[in-house]
Phi, psi and omega in degrees: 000151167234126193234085171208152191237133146225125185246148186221114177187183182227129157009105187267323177203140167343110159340155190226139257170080178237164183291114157264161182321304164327318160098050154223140180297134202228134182198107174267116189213174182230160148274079211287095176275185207205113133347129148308315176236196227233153181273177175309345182250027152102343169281125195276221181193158226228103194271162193238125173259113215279137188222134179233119170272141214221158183051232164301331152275331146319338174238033162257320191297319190291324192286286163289016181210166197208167140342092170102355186270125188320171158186147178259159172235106152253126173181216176247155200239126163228159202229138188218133178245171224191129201247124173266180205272009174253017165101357207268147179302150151234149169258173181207129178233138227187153177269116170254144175291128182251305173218163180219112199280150148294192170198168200051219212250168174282350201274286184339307235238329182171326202076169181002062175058000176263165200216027173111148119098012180080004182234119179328112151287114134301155198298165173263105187350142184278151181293148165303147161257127199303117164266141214312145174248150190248129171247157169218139199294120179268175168233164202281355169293299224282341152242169185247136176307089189269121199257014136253134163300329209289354179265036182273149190267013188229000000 
């Protein structure tokens, strides 16, 4: 079986960064995503998803990321049932996390590579570069028929 969600959306409010008794850090958020396509009346329409995060990843989230700023998610859909303070059962359902990426721009994201808090993203290694390939115009001498499969190596 497989249980796995990844959502690209923005921040519906400031991460919320809490303590459990124990001392491991919990960070409860909701996301706003964007439907692929548009309702009848041509406007797309937007789920809002609740996401909870835990340890270390609950305080990179609390730390870098704020109210309207993109974020990527990877984790799971989990399901909790829950008694409210007026006695009625509720279920509650949230993507609990495994990781969380940034998304947009540097501009987007803090400006000129800081992300907050003083700390620097380095650039990303330049890719090698691919030595220039020559192309030449060929003629049909340049190739042969092959009239059996069997040397085929497939």
């Amino acid at each position: 079986m497989i249980n796995k969600a990844i959502l690209v959306g923005r921040l519906t409010a400031d991460p919320e960064l809490r303590t459990t008794q124990s001392g491991v850090s919990v960070c409860s958020f909701s996301v706003a995503v964007d439907r692929r396509f548009s309702g009848g009346s041509g406007e797309r329409q937007t789920d809002f998803i609740n996401c909870v995060a835990w340890r270390q990843s609950a305080e990179f989230i609390a730390k870098y990321f704020n109210k309207g700023k993109l974020i990527g998610i990877e984790g799971s859909i989990q399901t909790r049932n829950y008694e409210d303070r007026q006695g009625n059962k509720r279920t509650a359902v949230e993507v609990v996390v495994d990781n969380a990426t940034f998304i947009g721009s540097k501009a987007e994201s803090g400006g000129s590579g800081s992300f907050g808090g003083g700390y620097d993203v380095p650039p990303p290694p330049a890719p090698p570069s691919a030595p220039a390939v020559a192309y030449q115009s060929g003629s049909v001498e340049d190739f042969q028929e092959i009239t059996s499969d069997e040397d085929l190596p497939f």
